[in-house]
LOMI-754051 format. One record per residue (C-alpha): residue number from 1; x, y, z negated; residue in three letters. Coordinates in nm, 3 decimals. Last residue first. Layout:
{n:NUM, east:X, north:Y, up:Z, res:ala}
...
REM end
This chain:
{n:95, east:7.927, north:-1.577, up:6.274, res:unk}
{n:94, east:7.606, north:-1.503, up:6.232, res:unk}
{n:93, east:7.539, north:-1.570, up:5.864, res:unk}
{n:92, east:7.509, north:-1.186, up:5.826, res:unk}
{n:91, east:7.804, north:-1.082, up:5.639, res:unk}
{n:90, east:8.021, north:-1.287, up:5.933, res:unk}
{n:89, east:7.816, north:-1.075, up:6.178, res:unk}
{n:88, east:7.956, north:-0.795, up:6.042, res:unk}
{n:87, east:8.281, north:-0.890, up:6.029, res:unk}
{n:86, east:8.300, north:-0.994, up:6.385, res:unk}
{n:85, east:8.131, north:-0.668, up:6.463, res:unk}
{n:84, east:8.429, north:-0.478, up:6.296, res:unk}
{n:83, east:8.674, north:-0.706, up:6.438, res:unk}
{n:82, east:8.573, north:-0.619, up:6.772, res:unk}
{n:81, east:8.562, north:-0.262, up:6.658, res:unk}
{n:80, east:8.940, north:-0.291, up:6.576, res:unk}
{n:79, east:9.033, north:-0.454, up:6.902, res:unk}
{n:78, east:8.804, north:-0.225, up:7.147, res:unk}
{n:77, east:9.007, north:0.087, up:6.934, res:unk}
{n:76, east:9.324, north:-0.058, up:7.019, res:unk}
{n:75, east:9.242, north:-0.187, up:7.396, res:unk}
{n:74, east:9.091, north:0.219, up:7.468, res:unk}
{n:73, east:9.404, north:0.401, up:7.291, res:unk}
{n:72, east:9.628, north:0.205, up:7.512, res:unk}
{n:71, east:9.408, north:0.238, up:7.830, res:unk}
{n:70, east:9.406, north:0.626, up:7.739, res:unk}
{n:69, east:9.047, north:0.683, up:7.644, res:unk}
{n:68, east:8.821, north:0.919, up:7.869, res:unk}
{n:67, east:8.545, north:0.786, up:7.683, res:unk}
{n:66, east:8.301, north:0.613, up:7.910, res:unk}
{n:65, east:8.477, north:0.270, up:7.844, res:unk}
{n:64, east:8.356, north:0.354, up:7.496, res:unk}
{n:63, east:8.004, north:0.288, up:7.535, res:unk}
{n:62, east:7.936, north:-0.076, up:7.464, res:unk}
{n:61, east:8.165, north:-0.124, up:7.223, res:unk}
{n:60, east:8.067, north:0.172, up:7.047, res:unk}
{n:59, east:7.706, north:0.058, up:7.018, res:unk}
{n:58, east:7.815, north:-0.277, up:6.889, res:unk}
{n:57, east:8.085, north:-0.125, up:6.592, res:unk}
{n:56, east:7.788, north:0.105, up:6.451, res:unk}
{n:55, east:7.502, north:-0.182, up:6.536, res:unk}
{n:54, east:7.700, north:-0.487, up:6.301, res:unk}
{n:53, east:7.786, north:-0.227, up:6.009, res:unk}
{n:52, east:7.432, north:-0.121, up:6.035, res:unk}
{n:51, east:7.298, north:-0.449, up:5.997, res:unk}
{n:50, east:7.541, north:-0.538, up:5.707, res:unk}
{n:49, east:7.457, north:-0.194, up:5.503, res:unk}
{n:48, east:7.069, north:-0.306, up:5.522, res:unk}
{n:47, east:7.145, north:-0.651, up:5.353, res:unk}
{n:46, east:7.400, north:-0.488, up:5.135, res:unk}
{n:45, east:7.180, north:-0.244, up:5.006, res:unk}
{n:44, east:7.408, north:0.004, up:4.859, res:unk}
{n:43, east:7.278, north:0.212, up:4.523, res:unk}
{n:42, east:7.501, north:0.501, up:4.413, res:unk}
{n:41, east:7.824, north:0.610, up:4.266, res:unk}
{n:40, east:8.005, north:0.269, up:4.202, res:unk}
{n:39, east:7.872, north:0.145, up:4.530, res:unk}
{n:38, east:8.003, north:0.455, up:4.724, res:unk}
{n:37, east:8.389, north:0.370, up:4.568, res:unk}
{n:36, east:8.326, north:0.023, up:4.691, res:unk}
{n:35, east:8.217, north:0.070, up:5.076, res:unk}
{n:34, east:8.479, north:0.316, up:5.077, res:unk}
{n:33, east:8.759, north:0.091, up:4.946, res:unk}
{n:32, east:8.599, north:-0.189, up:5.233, res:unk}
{n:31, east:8.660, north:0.040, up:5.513, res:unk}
{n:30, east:9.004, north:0.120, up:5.383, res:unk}
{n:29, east:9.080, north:-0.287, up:5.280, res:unk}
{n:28, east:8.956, north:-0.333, up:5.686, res:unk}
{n:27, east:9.247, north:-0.069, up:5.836, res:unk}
{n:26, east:9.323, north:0.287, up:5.883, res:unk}
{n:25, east:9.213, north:0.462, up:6.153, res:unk}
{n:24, east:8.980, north:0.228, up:6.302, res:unk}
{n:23, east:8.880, north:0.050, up:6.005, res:unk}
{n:22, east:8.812, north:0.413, up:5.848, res:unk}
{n:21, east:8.616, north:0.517, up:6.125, res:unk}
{n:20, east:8.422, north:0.215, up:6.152, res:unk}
{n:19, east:8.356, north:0.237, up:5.800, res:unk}
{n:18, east:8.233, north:0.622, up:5.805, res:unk}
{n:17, east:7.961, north:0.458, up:6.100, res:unk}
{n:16, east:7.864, north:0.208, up:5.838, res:unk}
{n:15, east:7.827, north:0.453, up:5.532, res:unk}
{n:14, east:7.650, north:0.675, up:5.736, res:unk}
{n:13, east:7.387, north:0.408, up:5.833, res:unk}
{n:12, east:7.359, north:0.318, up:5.501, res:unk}
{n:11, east:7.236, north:0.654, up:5.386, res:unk}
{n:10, east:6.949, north:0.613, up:5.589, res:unk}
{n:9, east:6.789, north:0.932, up:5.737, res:unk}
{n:8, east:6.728, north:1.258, up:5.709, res:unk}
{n:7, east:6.862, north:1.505, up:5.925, res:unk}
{n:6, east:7.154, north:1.663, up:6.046, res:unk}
{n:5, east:7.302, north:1.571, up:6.413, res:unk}
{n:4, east:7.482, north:1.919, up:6.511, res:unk}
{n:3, east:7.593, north:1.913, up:6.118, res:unk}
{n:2, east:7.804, north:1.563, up:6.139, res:unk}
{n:1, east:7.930, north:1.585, up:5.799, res:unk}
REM end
């Protein structure tokens, strides 16, 4: 829970920005698991889900040169959220 940023808002948005972390950490099936298990508990709209999946990954793209990353860190994290987007857009028709 990110407490310092609490509010209401939409769901899907948290569920996109928990995928990037899990994608990141893990790997795509871990993003996707989460995606799942939430489905079977409550409502996802997929439509919404997919636009928020493409801005999570976009936005941290654009910042994360601004991080303080180790050049390492920096090209692994670029190469999962590249992925991330590419996914995203995929879901979209974009690709």
């Amino acid at each position: 829970l990110d407490w310092e940023d609490a509010c209401l808002g939409d769901p899907m948005a948290e569920l996109a920005a928990a995928r990037c972390d899990l994608h990141r950490l893990y790997s795509v099936a871990a993003a996707d698991a989460l995606a799942d298990a939430y489905a079977a508990l409550a409502p996802v709209d997929q439509a919404r889900l997919a636009w928020w999946d493409l801005y999570m990954p976009s936005a941290q793209l654009t910042f994360m040169d601004g991080w303080g990353l180790a050049p390492e860190e920096l090209e692994r994290l670029r190469g999962a959220m590249t992925r991330r987007r590419d996914l995203a857009l995929a879901a979209l028709g974009m690709e």
